[in-house]
C-alpha positions in Angstrom: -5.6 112.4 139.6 -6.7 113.0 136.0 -6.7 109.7 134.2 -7.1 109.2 130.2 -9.4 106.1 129.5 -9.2 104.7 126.1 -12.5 102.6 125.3 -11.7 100.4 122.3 -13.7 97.7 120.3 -17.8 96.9 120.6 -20.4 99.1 122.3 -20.6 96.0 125.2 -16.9 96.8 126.0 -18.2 100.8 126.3 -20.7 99.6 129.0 -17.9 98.2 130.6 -16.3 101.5 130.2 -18.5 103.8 131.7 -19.2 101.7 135.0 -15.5 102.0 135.8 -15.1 105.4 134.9 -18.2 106.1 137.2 -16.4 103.9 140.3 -12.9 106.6 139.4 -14.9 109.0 139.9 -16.8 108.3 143.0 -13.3 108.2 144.8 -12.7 111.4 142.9 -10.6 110.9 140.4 -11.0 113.0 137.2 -10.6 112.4 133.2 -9.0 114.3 130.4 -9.0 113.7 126.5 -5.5 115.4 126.7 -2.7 112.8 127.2 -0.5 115.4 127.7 -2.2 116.1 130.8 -3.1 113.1 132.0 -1.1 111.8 135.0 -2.8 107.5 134.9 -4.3 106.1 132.1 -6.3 103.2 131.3 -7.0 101.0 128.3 -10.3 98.9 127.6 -8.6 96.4 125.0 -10.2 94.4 122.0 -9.7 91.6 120.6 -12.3 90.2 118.3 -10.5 90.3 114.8 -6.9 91.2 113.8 -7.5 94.8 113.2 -9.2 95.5 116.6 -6.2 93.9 118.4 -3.4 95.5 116.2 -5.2 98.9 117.4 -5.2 98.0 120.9 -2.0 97.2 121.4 -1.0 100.0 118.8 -2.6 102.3 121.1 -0.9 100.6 125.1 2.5 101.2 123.1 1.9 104.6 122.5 1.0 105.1 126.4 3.7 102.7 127.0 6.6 105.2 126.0 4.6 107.8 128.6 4.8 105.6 131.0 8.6 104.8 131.0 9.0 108.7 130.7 7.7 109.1 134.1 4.6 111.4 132.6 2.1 108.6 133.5 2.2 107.6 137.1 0.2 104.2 136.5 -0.8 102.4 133.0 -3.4 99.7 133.6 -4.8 97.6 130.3 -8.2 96.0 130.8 -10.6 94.3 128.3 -10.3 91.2 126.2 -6.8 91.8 124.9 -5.9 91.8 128.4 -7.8 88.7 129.3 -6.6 86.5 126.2 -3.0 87.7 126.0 -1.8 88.4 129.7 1.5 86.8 129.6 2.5 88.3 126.1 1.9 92.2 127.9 3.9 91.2 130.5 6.8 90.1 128.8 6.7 92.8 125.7 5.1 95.9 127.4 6.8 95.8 130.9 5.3 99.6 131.6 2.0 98.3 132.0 1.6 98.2 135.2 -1.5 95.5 136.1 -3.3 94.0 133.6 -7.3 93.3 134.6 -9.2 90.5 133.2 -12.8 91.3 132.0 -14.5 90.0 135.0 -11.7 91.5 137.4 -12.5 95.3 136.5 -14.2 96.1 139.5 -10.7 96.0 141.2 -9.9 98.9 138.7 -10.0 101.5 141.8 -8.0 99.0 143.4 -5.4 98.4 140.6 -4.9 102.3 140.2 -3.9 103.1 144.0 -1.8 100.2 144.1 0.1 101.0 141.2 0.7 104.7 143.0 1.7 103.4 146.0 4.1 101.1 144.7 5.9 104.0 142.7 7.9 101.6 140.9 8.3 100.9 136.9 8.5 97.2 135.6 6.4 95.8 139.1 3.3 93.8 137.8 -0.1 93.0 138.9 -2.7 91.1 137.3 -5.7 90.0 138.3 -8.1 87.5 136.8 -11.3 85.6 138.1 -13.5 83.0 136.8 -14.6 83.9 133.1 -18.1 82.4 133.9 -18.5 84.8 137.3 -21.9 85.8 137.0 -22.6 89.4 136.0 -24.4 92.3 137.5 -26.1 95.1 136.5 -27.7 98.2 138.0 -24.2 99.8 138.3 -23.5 103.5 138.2 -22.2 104.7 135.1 -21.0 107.5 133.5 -22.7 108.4 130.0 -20.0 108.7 127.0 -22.3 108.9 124.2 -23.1 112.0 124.5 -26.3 112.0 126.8 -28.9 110.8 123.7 -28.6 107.2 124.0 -26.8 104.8 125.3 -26.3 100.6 125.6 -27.8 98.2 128.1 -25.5 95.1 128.1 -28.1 92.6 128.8 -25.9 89.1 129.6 -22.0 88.3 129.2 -20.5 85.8 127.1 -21.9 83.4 124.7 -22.4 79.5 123.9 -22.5 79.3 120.4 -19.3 78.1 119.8 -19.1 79.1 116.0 -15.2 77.9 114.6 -14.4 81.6 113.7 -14.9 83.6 116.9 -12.9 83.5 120.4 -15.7 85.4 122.4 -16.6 82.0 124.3 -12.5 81.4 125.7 -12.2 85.1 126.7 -15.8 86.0 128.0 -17.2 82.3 129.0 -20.5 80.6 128.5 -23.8 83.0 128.3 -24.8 84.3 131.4 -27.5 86.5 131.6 -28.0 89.6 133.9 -31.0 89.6 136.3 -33.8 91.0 135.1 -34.5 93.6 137.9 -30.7 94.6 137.5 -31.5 95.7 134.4 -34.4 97.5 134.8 -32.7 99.5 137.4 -29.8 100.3 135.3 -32.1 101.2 132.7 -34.0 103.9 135.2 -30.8 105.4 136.2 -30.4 105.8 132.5 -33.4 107.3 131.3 -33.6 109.7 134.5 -30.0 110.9 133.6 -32.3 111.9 130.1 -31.0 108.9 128.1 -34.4 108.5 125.7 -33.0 106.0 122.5 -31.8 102.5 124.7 -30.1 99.9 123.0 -29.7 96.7 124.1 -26.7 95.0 124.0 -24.9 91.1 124.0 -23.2 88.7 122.8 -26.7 87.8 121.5 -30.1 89.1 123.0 -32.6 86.3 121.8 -31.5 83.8 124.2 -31.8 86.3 127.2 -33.3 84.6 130.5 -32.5 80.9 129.3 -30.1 80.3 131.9 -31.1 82.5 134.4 -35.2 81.6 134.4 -35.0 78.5 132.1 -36.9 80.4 129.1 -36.1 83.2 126.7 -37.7 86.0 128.9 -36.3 89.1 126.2 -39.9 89.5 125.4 -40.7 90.2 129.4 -37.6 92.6 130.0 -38.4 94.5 126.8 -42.2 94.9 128.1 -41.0 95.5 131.9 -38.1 98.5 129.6 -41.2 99.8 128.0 -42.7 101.2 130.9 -40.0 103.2 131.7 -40.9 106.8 132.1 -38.6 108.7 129.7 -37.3 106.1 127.5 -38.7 107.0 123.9 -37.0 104.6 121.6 -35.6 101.0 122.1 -33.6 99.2 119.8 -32.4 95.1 119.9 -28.8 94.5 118.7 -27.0 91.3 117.9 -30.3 88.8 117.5 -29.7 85.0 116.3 -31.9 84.1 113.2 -32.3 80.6 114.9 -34.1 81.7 118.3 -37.0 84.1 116.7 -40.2 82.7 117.9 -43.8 84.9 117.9 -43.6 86.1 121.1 -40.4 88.0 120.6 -42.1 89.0 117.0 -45.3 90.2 118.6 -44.0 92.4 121.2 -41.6 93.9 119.0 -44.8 94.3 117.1 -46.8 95.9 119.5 -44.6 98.0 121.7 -44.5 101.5 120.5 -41.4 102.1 122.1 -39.2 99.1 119.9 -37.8 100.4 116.7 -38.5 98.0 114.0 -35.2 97.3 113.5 -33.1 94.3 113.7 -29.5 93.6 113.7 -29.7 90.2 112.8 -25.9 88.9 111.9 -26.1 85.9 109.4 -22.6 85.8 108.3 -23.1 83.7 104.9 -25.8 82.3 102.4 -24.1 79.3 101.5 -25.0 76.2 103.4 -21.6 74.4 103.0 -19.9 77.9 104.4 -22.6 78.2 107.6 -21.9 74.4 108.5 -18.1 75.1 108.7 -19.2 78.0 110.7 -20.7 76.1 113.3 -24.1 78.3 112.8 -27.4 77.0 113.1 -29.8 78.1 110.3 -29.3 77.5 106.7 -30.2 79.4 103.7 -33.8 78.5 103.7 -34.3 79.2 107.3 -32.8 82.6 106.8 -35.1 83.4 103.6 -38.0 82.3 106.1 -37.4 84.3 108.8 -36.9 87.4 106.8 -40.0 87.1 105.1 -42.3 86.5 108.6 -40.7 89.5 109.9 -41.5 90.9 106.4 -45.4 90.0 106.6 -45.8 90.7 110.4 -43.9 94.2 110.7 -44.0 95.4 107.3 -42.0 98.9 108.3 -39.2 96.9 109.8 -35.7 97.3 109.0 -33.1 94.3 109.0 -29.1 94.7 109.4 -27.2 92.4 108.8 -23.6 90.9 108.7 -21.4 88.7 106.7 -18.3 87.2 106.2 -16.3 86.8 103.1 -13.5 84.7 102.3 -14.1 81.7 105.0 -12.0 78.6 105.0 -13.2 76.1 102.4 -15.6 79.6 100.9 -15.8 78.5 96.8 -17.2 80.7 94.1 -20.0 78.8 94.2 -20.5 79.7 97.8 -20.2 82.7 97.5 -22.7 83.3 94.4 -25.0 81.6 96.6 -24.7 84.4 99.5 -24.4 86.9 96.7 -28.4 86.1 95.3 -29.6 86.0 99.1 -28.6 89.4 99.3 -30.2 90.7 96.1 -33.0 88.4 96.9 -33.8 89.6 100.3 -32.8 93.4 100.0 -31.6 93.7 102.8 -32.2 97.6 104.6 -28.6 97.2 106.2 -25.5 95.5 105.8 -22.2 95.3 106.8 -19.1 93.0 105.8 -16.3 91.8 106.9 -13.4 89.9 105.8 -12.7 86.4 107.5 -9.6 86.7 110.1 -7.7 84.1 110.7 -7.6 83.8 114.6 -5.5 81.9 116.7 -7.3 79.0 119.0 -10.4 78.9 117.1 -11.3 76.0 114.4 -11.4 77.7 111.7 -7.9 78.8 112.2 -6.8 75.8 111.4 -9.3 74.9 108.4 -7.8 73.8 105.3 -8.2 75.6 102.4 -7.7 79.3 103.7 -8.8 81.9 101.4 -6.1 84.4 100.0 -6.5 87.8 101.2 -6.8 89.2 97.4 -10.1 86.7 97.3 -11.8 88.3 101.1 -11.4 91.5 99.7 -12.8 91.2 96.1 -15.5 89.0 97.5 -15.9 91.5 100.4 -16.4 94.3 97.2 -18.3 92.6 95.3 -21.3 92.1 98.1 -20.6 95.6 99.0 -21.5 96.9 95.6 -24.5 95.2 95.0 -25.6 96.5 98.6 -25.1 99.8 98.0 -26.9 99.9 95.2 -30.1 98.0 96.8 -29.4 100.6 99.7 -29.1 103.6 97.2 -32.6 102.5 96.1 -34.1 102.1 99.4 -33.1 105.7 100.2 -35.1 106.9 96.9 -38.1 104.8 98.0 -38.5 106.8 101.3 -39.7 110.0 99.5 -42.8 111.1 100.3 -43.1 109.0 103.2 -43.4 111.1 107.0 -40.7 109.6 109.4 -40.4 110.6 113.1 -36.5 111.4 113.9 -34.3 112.3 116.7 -31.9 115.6 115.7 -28.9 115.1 116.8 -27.4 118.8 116.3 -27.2 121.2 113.5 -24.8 122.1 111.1 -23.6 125.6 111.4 -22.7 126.6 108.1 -25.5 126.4 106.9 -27.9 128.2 108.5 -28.7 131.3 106.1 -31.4 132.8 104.4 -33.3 129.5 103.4 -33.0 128.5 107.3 -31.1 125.8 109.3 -30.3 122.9 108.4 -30.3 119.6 111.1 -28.9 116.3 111.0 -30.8 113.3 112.5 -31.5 109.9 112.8 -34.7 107.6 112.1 -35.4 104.7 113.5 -33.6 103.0 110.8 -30.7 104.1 111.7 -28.3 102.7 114.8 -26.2 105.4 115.9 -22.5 105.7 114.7 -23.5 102.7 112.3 -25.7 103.7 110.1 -27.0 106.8 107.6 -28.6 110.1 108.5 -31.3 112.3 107.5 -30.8 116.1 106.8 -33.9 118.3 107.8 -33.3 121.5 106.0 -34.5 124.8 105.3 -36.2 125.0 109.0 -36.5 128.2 111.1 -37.8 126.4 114.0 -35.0 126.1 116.6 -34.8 122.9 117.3 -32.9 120.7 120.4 -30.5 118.1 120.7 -32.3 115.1 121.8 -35.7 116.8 120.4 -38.1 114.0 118.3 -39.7 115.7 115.6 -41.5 114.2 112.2 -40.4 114.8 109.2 -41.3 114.6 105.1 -38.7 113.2 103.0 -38.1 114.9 100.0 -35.0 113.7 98.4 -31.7 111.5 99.6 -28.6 111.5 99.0 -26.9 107.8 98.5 -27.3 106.8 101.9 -28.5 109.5 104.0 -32.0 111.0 103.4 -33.2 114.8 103.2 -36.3 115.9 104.5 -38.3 118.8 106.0 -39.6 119.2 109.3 -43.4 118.3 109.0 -46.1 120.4 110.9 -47.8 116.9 112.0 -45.6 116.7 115.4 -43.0 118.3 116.7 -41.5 117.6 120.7 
């Protein structure tokens, strides 16, 4: 039957995405964008902040109303909405049909032919198993980026614990993925011409630790690296705490690794990262910036914070305000603190108004952009190498086309892009070509297509 899968939330929860769509499929089920065609239809639910859940369940009620129509045959709701709010579907959104908890989504074939047999409205199913079940990886999968990169979700859950976040109640402790799981998953990957991978967790630093009683990322990345194919290979979501030089050198020395890393640090006050539950402070941060500074001088650092935390003063906030203009940072991202339910910080006194987040939120954003603005300006005259990623159609005319990529600065569908115009080459999705910047525009970049390389 033709079946409309809604992915929602974080690029782990996509992975999780494309291995069920790929086990549909194998009992031949097919997929439509059109909900008006669509006969089943499945939800991947978030619930990491307020916004990502109010979109989830926005977007099950929506489907909901199809399903008490009859148009939808079966309306199944998987994910971490599904996993931390089970009993609240059931009771307010009686149309869904079963309800799957993030380590139950292998019974997704399962849930679907059940709910067709059944051929009954308001008759539930759920199924949940042990939060800390230990994953796998090596699955088939079915690409939904669009066939130029793609994630590698190296381990599940997380021990951290910090008072803001639910991750650890929904998805359980860390548990990493066997190494030769990955490695397999990441071959089936590259030979279904995947070239950019990006690798994926609740954090990636601690990789191996529970698995082989070390941090082994260092090995996998060297073991990815020799993947045939595979031209780029980028590290997402890296605690500042568990750097140490082996990590540094092979990111260092491996051609393949982007120098660039998403390193979330959430605050530059002390008193604010001790509330957190986080476990570097101010200096520590500075510290680490500047070693990755000295020892990969091209690298680029995102980052993320958090404005408005309980207890978050002016003074606190001044504090992460002159980390950011002090470390200049190439990336950054912020968000304002939400207030969930079952974490500590929920319950913290001295909540911040929401007037305060978003002024604070502003304010850090402002003196980014600007830092960013000039960080654009800086890369003219430099040669970059860049993947296009297709070209813009109305613009090709006399002075030639015009193609829109990305560098190695920049993280798919999160950060900038650079422009190569005036180009009569016909260039290739997916082709990596170098390229001389000549100008920028805020964010983005502009360049030309350089005559030093072109693949």
């Amino acid at each position: 039957m033709k079946i409309f899968f809604v992915s929602l939330g974080c690029d782990k929860n996509r992975v999780d995405t494309e291995v069920m769509l790929a086990m549909l499929q194998n009992l031949g089920h097919d997929f439509t964008d059109d909900e008006d065609e669509a006969e089943a239809a499945v939800v991947n639910t978030c619930c990491f902040i307020g916004d990502a859940k109010q979109e989830s369940i926005d977007v099950i009620l929506e489907l909901a109303k199809r399903r008490k129509s009859g148009q939808l045959k079966a309306l199944i709701v998987t994910g971490c909405l599904a996993q931390r709010y089970k009993e609240e579907i059931q009771t307010e959104i009686p149309e869904v049909d079963e309800i799957l908890g993030v380590t139950a989504t292998d019974r997704i074939v399962a849930s679907l032919d059940e709910t067709i047999k059944r051929n009954s409205l308001f008759t539930h199913g759920s199924y949940y198993e042990d939060i800390n079940k230990k994953p796998v990886g090596g699955q088939k999968r079915i690409i939904t980026t669009g066939g130029l990169f793609d994630y590698l979700k190296i381990a599940e859950g997380c021990d951290k614990n910090c008072t803001y976040c639910i991750i650890p109640k929904v998805r359980g402790r860390y548990r990493s993925i066997p190494m030769d799981d990955l490695v397999s998953e990441a071959k089936f990957l590259a030979d279904a011409g995947i070239t950019e991978l990006i690798l994926v967790a609740q954090e990636t630093t601690i990789y191996g630790t529970d698995l082989y009683g070390s941090k082994m990322l260092p090995q996998l990345l060297t073991r990815l690296c020799r993947i045939d194919g595979l031209k780029w290979i980028r590290i997402l979501y890296c605690y500042p705490e568990e750097f140490d030089d082996e990590l540094i050198q092979v990111i260092k020395n491996e051609p393949k690794i982007c120098h660039y890393l998403d390193i979330p640090i959430q605050s530059g006050s002390d008193n604010v990262l001790k509330r957190m539950g986080r476990r570097t402070d101010n200096a520590q941060i500075r510290a680490l910036i500047t070693r990755l500074r000295n020892e990969i001088p091209d690298i680029c650092i995102r980052t993320t914070l958090i404005s408005g935390f309980p207890g978050e003063t002016a003074k606190d906030h001044k504090q992460t305000m002159a980390l950011v203009e002090d470390m200049r940072f190439d990336r950054l991202g912020v968000f304002t603190y939400s207030q969930e339910e079952d974490t500590p910080a929920a319950t913290m006194p001295d909540q911040v108004s929401e007037r305060t987040k978003t002024t604070r939120r502003n304010q850090i954003m402002k003196l980014q952009q600007q830092i960013a603005f000039e960080a654009a300006r800086d890369m003219v005259g430099r040669t970059v190498e860049a993947v296009v990623e297709g070209r813009i159609t109305d613009t090709d005319d006399e002075d030639g086309f015009t193609y829109v990529a990305r560098t190695y600065k920049d993280t798919p569908d999160i950060d900038g892009y650079l422009f190569i115009t005036g180009t009569n080459k016909e260039l290739m999705t997916g082709d990596y070509v170098k390229v001389n910047i000549t100008g920028s525009n805020e964010y983005d970049l502009i360049g030309e297509l350089s005559d030093e390389f072109t693949e």
